[in-house]
CHARMM internal coordinates of N, CA and C (Angstrom, degrees):
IC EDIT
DIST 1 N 1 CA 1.4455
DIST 1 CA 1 C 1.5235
ANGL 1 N 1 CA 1 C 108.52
DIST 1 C 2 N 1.1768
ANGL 1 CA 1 C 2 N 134.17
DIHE 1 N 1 CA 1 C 2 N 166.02
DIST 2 N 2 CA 0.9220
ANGL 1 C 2 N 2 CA 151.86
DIHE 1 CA 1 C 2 N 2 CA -157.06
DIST 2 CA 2 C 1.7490
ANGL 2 N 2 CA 2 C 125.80
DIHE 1 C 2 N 2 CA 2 C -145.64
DIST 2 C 3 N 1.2473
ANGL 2 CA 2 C 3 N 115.90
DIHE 2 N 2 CA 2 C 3 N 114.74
DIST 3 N 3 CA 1.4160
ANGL 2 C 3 N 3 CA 96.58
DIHE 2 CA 2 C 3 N 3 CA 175.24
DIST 3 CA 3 C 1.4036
ANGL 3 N 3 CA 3 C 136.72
DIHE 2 C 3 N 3 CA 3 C -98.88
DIST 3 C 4 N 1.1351
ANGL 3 CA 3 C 4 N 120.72
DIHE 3 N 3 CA 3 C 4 N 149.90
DIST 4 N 4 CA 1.6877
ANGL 3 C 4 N 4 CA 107.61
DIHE 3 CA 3 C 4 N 4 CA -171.52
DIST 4 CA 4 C 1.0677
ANGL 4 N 4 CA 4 C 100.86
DIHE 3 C 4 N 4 CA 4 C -136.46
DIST 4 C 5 N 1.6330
ANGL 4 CA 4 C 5 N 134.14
DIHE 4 N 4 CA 4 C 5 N 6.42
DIST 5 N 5 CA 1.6806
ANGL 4 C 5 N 5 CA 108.19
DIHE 4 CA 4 C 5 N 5 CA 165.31
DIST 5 CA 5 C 1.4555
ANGL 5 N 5 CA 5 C 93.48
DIHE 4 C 5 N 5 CA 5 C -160.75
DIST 5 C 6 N 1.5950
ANGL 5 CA 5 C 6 N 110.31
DIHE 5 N 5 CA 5 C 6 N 158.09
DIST 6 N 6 CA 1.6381
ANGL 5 C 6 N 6 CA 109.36
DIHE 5 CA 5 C 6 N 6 CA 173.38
DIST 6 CA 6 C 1.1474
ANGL 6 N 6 CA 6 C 103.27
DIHE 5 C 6 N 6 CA 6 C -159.03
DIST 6 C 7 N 1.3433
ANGL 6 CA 6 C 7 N 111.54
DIHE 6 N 6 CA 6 C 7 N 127.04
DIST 7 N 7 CA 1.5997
ANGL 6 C 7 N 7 CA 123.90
DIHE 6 CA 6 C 7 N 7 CA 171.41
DIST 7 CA 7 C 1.7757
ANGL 7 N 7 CA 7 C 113.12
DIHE 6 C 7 N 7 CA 7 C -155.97
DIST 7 C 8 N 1.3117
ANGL 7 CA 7 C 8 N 89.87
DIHE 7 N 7 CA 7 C 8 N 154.55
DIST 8 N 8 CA 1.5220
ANGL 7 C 8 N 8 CA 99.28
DIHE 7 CA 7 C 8 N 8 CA 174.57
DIST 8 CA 8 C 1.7391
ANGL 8 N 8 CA 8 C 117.43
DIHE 7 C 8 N 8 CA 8 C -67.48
DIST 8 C 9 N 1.1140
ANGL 8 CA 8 C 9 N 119.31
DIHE 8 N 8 CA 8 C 9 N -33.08
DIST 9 N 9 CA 1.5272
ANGL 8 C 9 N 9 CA 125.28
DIHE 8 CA 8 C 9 N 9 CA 162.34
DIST 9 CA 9 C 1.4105
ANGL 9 N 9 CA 9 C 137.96
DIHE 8 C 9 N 9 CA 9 C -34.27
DIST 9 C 10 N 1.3389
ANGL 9 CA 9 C 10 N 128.35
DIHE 9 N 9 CA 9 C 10 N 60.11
DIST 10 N 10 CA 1.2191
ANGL 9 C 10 N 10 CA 138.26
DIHE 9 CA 9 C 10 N 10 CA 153.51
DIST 10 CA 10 C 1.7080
ANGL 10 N 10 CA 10 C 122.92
DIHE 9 C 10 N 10 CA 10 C 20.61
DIST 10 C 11 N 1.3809
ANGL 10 CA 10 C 11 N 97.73
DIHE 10 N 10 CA 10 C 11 N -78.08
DIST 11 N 11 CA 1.3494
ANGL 10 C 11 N 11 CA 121.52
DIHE 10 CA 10 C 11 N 11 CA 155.20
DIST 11 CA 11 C 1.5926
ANGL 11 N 11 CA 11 C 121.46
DIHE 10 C 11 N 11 CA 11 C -29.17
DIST 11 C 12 N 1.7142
ANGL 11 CA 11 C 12 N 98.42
DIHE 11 N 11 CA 11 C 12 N -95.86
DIST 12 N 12 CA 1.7301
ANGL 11 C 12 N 12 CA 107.25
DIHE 11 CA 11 C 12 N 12 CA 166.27
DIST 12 CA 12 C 1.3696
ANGL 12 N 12 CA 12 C 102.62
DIHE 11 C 12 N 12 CA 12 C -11.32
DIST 12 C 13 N 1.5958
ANGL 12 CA 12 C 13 N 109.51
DIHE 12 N 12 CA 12 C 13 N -79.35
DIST 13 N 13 CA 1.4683
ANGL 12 C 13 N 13 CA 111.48
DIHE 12 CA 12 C 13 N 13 CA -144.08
DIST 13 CA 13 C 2.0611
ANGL 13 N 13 CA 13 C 115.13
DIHE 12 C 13 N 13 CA 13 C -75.17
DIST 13 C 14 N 1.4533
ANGL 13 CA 13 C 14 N 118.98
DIHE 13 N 13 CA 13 C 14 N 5.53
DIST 14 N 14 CA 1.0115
ANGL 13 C 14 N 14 CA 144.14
DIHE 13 CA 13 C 14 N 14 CA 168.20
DIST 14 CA 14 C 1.6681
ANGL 14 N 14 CA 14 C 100.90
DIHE 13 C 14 N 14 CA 14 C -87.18
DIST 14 C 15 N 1.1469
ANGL 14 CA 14 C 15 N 143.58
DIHE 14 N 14 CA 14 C 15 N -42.91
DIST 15 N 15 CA 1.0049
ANGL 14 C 15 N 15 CA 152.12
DIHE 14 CA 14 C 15 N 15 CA -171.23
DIST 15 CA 15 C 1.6075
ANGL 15 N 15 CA 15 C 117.46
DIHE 14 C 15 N 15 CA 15 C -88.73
DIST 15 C 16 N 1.6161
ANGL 15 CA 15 C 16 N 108.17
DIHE 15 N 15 CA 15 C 16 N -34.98
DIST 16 N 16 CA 1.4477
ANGL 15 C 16 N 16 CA 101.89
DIHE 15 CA 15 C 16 N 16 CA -173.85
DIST 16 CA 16 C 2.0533
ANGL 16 N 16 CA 16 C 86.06
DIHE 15 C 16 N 16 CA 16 C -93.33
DIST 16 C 17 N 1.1591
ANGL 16 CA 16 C 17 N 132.16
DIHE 16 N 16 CA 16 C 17 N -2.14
DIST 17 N 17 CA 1.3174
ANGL 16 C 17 N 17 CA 124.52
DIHE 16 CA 16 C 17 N 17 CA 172.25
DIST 17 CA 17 C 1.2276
ANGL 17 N 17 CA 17 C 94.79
DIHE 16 C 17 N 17 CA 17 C -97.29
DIST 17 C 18 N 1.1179
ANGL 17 CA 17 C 18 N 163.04
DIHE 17 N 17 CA 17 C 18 N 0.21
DIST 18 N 18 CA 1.5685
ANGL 17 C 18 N 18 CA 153.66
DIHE 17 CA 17 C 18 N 18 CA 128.85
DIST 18 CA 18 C 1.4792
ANGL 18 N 18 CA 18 C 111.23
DIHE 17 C 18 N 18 CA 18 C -41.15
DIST 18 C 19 N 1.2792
ANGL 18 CA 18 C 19 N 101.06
DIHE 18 N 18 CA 18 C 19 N -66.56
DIST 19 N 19 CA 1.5918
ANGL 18 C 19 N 19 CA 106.68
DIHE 18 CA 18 C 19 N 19 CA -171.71
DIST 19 CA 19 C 1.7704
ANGL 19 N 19 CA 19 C 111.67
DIHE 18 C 19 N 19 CA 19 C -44.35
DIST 19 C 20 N 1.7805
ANGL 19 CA 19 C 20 N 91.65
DIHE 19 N 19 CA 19 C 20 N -64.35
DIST 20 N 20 CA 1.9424
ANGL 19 C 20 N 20 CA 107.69
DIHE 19 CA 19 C 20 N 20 CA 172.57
DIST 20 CA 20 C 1.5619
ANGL 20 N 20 CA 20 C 96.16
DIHE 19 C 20 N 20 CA 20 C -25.15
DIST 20 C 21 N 1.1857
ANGL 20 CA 20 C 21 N 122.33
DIHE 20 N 20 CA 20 C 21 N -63.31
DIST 21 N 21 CA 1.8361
ANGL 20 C 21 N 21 CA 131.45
DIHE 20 CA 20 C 21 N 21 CA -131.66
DIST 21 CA 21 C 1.5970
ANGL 21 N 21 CA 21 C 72.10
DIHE 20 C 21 N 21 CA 21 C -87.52
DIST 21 C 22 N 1.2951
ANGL 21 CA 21 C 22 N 143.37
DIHE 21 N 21 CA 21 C 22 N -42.75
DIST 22 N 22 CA 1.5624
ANGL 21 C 22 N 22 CA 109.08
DIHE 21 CA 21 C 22 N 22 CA -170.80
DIST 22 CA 22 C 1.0446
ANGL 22 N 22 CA 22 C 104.54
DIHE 21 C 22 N 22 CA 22 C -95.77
DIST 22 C 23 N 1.1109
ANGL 22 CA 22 C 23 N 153.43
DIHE 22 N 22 CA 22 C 23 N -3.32
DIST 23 N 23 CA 1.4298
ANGL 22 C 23 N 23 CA 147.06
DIHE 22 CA 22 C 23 N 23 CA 151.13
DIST 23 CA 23 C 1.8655
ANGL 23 N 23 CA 23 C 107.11
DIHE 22 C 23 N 23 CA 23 C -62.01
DIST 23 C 24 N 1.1174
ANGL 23 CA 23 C 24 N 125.07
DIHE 23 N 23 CA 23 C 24 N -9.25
DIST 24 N 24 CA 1.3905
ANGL 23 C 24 N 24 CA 124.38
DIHE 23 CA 23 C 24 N 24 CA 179.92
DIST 24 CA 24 C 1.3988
ANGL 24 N 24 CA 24 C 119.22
DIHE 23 C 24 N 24 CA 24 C 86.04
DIST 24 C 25 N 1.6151
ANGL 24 CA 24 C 25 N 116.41
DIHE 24 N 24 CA 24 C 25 N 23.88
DIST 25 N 25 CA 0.8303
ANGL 24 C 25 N 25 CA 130.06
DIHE 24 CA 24 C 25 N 25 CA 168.97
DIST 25 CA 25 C 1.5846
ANGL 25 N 25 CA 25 C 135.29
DIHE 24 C 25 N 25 CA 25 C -108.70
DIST 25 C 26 N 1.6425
ANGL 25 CA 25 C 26 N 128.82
DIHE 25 N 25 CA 25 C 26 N 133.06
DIST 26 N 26 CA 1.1621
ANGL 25 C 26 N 26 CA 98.27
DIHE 25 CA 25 C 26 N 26 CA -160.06
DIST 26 CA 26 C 1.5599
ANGL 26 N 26 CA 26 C 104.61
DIHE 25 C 26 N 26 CA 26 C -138.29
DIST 26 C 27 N 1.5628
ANGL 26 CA 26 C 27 N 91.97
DIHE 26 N 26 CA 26 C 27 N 119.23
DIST 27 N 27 CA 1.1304
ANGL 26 C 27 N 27 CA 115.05
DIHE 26 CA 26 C 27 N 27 CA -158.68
DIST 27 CA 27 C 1.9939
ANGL 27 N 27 CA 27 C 115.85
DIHE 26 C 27 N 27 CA 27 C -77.03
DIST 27 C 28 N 1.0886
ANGL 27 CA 27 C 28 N 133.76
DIHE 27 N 27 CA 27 C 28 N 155.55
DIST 28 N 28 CA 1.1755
ANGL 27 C 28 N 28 CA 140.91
DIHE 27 CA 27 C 28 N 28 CA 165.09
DIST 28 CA 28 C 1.3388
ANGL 28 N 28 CA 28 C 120.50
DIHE 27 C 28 N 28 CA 28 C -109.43
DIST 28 C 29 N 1.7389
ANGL 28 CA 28 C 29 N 112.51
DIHE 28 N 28 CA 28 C 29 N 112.47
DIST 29 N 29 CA 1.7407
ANGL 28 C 29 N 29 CA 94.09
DIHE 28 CA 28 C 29 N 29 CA 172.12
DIST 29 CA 29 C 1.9314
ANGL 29 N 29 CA 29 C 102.09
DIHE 28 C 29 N 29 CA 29 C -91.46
DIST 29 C 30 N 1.3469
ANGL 29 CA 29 C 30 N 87.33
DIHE 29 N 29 CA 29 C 30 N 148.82
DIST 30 N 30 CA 1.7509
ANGL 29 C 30 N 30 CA 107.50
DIHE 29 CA 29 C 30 N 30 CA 161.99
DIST 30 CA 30 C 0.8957
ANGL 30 N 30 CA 30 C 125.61
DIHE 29 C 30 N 30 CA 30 C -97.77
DIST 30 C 31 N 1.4915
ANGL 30 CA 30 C 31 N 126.01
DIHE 30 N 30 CA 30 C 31 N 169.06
DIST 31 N 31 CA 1.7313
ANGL 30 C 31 N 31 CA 116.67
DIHE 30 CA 30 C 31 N 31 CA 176.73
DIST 31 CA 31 C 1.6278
ANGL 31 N 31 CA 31 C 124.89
DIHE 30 C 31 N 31 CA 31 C 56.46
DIST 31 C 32 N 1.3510
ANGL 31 CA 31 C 32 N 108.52
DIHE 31 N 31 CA 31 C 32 N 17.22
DIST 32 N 32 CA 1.5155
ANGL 31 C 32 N 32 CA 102.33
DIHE 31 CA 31 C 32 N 32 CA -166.78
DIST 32 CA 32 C 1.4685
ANGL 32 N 32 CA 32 C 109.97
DIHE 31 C 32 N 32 CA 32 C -68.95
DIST 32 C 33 N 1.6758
ANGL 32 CA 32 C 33 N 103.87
DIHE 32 N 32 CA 32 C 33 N -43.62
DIST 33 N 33 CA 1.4313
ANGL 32 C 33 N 33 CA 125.17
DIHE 32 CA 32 C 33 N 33 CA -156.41
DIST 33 CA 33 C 1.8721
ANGL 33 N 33 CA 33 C 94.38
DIHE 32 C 33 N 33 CA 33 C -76.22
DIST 33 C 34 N 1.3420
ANGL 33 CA 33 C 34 N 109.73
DIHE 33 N 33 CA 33 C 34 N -31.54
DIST 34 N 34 CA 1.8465
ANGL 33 C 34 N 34 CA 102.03
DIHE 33 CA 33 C 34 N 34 CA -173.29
DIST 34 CA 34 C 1.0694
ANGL 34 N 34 CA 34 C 115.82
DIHE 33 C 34 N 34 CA 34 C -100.65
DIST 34 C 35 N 1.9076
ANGL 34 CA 34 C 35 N 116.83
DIHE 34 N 34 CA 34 C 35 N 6.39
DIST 35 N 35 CA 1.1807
ANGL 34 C 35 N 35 CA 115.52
DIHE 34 CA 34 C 35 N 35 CA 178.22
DIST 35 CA 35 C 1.8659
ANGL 35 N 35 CA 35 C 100.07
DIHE 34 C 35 N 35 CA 35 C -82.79
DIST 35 C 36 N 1.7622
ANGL 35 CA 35 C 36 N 107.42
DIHE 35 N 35 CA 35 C 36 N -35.72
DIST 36 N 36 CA 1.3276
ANGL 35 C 36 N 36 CA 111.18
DIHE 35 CA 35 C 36 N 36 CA -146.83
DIST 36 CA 36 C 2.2926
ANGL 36 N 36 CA 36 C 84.24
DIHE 35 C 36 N 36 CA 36 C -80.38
DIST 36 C 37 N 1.2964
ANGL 36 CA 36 C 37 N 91.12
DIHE 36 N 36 CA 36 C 37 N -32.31
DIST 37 N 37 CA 1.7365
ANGL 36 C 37 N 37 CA 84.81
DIHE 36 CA 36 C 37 N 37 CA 172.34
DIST 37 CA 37 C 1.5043
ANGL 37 N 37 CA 37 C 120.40
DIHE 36 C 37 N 37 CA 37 C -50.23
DIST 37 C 38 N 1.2303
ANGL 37 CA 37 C 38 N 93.15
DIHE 37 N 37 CA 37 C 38 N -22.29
DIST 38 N 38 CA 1.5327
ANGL 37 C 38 N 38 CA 84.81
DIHE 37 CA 37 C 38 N 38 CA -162.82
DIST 38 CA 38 C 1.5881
ANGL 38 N 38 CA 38 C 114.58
DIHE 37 C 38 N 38 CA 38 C -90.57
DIST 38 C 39 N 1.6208
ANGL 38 CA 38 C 39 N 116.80
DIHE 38 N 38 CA 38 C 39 N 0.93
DIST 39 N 39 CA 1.5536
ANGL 38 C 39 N 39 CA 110.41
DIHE 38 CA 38 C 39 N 39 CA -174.59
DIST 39 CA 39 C 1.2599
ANGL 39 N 39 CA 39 C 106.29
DIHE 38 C 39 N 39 CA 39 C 110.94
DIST 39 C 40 N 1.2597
ANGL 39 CA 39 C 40 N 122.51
DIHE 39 N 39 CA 39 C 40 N -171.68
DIST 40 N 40 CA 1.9110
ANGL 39 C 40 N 40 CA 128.49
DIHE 39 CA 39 C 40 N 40 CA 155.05
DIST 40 CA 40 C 1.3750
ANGL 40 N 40 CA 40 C 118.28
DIHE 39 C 40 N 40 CA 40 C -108.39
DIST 40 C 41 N 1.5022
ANGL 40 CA 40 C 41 N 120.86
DIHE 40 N 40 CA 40 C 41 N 26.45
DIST 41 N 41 CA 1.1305
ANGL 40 C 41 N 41 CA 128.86
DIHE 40 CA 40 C 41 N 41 CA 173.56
DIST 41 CA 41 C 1.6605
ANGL 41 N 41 CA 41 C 116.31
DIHE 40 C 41 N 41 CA 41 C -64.40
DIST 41 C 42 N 1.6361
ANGL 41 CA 41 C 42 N 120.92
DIHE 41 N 41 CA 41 C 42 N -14.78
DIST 42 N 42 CA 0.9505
ANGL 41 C 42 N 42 CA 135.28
DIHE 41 CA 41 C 42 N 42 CA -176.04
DIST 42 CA 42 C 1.3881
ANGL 42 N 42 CA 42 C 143.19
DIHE 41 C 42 N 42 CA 42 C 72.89
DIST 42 C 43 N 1.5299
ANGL 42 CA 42 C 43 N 91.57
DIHE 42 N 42 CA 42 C 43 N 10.60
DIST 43 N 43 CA 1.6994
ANGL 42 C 43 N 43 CA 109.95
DIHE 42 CA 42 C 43 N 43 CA -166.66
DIST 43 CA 43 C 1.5234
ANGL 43 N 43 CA 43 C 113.14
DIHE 42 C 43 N 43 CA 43 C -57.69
DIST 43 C 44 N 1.2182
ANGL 43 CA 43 C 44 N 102.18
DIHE 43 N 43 CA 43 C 44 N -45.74
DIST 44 N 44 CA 1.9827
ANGL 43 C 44 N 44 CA 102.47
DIHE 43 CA 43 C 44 N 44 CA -174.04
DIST 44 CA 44 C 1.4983
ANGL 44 N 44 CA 44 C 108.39
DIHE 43 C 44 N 44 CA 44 C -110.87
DIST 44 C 45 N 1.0809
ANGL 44 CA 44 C 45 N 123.66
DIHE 44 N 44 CA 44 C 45 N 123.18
DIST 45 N 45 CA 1.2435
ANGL 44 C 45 N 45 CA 126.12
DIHE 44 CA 44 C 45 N 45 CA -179.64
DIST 45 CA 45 C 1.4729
ANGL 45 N 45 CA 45 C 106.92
DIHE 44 C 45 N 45 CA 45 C -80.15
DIST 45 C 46 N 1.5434
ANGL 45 CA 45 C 46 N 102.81
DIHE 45 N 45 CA 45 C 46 N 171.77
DIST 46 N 46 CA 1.5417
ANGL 45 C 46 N 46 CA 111.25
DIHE 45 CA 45 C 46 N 46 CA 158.87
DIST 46 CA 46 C 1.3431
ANGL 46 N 46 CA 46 C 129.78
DIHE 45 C 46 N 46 CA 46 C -64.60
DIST 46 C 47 N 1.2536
ANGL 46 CA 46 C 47 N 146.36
DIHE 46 N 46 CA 46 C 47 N 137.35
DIST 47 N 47 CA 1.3855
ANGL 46 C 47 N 47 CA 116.27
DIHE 46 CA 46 C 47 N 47 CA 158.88
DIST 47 CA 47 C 1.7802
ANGL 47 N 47 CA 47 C 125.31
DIHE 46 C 47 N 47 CA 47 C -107.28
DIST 47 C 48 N 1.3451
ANGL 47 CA 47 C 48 N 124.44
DIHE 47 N 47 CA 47 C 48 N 115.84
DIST 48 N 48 CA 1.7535
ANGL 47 C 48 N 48 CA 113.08
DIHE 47 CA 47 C 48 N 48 CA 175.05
DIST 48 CA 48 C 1.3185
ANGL 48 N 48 CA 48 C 111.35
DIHE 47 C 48 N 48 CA 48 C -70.71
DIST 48 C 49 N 1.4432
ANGL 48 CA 48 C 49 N 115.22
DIHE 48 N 48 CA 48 C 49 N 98.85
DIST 49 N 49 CA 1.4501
ANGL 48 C 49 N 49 CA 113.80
DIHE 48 CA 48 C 49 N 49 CA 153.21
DIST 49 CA 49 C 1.6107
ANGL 49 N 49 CA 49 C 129.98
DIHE 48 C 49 N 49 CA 49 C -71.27
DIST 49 C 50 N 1.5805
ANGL 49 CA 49 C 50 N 112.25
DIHE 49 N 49 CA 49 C 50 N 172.06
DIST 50 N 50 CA 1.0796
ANGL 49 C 50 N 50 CA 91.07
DIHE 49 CA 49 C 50 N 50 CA 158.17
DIST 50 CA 50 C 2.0147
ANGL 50 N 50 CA 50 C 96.07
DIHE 49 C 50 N 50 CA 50 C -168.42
DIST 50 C 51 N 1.0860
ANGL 50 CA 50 C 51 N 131.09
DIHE 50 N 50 CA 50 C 51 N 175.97
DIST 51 N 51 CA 1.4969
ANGL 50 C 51 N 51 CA 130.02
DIHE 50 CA 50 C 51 N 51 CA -156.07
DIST 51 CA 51 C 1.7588
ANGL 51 N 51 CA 51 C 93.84
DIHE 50 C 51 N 51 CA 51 C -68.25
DIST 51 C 52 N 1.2873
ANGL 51 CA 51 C 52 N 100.51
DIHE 51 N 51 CA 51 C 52 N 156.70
DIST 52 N 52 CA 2.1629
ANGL 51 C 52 N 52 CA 96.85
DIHE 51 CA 51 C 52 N 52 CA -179.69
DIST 52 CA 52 C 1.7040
ANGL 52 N 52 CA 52 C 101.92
DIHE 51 C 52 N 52 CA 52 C -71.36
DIST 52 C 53 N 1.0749
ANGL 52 CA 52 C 53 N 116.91
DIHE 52 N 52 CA 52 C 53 N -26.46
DIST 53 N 53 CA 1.4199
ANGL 52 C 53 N 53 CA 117.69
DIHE 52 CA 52 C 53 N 53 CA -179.11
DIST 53 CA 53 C 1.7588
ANGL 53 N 53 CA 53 C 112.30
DIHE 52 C 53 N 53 CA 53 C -68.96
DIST 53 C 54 N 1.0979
ANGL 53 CA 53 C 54 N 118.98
DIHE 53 N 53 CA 53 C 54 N -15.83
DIST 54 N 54 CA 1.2747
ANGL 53 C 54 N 54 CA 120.95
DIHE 53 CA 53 C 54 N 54 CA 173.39
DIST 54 CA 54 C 1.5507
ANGL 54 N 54 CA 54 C 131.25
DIHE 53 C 54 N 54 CA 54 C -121.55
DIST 54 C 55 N 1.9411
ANGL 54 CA 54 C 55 N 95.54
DIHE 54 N 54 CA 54 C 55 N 6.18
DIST 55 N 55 CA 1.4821
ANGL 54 C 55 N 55 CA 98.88
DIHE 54 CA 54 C 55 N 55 CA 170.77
DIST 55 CA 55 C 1.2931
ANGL 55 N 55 CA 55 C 129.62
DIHE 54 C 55 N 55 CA 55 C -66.11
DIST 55 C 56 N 1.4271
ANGL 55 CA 55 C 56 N 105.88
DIHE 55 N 55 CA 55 C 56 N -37.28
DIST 56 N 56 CA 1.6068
ANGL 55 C 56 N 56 CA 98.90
DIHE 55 CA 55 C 56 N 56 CA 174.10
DIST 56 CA 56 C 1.7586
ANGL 56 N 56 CA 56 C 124.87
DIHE 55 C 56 N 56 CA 56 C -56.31
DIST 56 C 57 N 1.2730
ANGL 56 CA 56 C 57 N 108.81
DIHE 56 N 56 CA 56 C 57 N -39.17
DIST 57 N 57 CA 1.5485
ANGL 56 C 57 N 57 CA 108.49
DIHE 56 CA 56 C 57 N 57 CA 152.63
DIST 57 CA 57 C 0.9413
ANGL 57 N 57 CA 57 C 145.01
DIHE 56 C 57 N 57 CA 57 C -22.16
DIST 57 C 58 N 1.7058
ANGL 57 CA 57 C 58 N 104.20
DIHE 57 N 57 CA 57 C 58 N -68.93
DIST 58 N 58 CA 1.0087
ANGL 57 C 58 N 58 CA 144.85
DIHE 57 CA 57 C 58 N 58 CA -165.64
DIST 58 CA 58 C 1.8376
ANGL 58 N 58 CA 58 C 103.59
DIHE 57 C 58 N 58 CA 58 C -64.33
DIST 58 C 59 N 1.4959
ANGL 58 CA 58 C 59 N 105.77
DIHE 58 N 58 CA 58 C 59 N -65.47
DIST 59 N 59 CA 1.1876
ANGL 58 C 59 N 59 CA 132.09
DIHE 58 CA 58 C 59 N 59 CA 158.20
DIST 59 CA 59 C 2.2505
ANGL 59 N 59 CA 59 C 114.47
DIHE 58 C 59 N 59 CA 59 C -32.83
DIST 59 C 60 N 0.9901
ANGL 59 CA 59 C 60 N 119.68
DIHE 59 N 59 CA 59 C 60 N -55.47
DIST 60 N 60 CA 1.6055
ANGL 59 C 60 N 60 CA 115.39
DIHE 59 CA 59 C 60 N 60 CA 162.00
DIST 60 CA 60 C 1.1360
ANGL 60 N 60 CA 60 C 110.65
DIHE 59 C 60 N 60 CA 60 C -96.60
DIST 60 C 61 N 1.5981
ANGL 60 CA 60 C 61 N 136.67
DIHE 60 N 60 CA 60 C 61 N 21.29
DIST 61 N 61 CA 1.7080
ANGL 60 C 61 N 61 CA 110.68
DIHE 60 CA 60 C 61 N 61 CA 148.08
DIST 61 CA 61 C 1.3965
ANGL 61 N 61 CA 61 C 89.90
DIHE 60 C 61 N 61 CA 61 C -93.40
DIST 61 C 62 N 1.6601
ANGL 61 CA 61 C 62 N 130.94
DIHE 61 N 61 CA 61 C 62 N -45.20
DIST 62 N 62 CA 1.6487
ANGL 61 C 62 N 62 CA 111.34
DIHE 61 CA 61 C 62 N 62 CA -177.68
DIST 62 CA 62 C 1.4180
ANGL 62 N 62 CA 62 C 100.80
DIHE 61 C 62 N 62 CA 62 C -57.79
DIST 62 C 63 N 1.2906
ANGL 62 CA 62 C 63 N 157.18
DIHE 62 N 62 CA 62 C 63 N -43.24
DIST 63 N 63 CA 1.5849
ANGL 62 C 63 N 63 CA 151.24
DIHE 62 CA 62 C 63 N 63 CA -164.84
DIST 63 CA 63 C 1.5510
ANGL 63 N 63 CA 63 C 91.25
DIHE 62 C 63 N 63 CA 63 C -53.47
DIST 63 C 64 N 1.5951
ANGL 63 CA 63 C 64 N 127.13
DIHE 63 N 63 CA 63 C 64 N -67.59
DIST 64 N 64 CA 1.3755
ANGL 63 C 64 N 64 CA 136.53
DIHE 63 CA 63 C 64 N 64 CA -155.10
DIST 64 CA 64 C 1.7192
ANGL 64 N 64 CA 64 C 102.48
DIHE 63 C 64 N 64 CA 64 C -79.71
DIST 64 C 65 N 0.9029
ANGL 64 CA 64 C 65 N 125.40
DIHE 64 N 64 CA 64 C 65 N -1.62
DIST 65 N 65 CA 1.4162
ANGL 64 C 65 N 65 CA 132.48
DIHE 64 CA 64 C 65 N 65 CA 150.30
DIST 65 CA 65 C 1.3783
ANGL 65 N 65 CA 65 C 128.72
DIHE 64 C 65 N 65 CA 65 C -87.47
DIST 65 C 66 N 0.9766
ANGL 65 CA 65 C 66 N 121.06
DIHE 65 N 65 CA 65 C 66 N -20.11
DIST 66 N 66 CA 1.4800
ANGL 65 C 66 N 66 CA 126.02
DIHE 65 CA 65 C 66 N 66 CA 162.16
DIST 66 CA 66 C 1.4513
ANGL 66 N 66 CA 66 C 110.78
DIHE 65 C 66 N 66 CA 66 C 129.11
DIST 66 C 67 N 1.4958
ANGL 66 CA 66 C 67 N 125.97
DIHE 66 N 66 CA 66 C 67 N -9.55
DIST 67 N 67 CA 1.2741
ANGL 66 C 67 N 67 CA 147.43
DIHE 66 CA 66 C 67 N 67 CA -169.53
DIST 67 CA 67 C 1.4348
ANGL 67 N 67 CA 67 C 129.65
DIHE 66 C 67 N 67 CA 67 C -71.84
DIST 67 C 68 N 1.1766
ANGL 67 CA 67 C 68 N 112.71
DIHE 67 N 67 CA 67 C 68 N 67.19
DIST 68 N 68 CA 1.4927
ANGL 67 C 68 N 68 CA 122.24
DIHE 67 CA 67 C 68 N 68 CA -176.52
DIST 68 CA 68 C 1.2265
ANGL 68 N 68 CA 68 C 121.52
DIHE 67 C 68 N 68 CA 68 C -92.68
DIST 68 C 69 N 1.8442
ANGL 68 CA 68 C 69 N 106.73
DIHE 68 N 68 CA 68 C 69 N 114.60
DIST 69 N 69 CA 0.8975
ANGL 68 C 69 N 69 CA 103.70
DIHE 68 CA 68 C 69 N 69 CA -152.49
DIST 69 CA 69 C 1.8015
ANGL 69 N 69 CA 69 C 90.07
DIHE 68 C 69 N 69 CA 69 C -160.16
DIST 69 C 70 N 1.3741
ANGL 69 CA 69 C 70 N 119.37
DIHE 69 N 69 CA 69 C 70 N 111.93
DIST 70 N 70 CA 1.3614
ANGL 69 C 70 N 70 CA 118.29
DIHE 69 CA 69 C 70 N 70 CA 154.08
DIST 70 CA 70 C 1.9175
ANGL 70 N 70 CA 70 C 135.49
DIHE 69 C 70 N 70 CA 70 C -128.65
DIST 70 C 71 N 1.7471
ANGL 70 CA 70 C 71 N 84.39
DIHE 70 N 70 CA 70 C 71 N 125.52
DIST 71 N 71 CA 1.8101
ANGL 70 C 71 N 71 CA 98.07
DIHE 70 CA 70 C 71 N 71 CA -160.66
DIST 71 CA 71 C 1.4837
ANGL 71 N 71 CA 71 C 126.88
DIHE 70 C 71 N 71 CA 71 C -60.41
DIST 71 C 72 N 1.8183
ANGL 71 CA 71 C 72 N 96.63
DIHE 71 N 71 CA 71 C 72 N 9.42
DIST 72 N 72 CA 1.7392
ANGL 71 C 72 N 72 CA 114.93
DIHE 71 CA 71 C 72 N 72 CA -156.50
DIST 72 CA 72 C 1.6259
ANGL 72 N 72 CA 72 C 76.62
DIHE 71 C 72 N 72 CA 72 C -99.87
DIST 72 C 73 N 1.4140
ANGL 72 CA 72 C 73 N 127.44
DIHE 72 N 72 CA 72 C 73 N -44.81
DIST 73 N 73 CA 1.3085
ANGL 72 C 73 N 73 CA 118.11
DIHE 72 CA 72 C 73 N 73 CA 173.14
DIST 73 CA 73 C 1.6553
ANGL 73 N 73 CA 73 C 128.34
DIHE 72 C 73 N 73 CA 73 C -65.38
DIST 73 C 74 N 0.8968
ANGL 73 CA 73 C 74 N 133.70
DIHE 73 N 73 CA 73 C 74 N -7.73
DIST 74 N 74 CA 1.3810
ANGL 73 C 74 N 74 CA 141.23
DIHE 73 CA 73 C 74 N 74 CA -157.55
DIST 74 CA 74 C 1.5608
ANGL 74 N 74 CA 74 C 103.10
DIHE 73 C 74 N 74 CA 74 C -115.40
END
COOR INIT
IC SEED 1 N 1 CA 1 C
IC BUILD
């Protein structure tokens, strides 16, 4: 798997797995369950995965959405 986006945002990450799923892509969030353990202090983010065969995809529909975002930095 592969990751292509991470944030604490609930929202966002409900939204950029909308987008994935109509583009035919199907995304996995991580960390959901130890982010919400942990409070809103913000320590652990979410992560959107998705299979390595479909990251590059995955990767320019979030670019062409406005979503800049790289996991090599983080």
């Amino acid at each position: 798997m592969r990751e292509v986006f991470r944030t604490n945002d609930p929202v966002l990450i409900s939204w950029l797995e909308a987008l994935l799923r109509g583009e035919g892509i199907e995304p996995f969030v991580m960390d959901s369950y130890t982010s919400i353990l942990e409070g809103s202090i913000g320590a652990i983010p979410r992560r959107l995965m998705v299979a390595n065969d479909h990251g590059p995809r995955a990767v320019e529909i979030l670019l062409a959405a406005g979503m800049e975002y790289d996991p090599r930095n983080n």
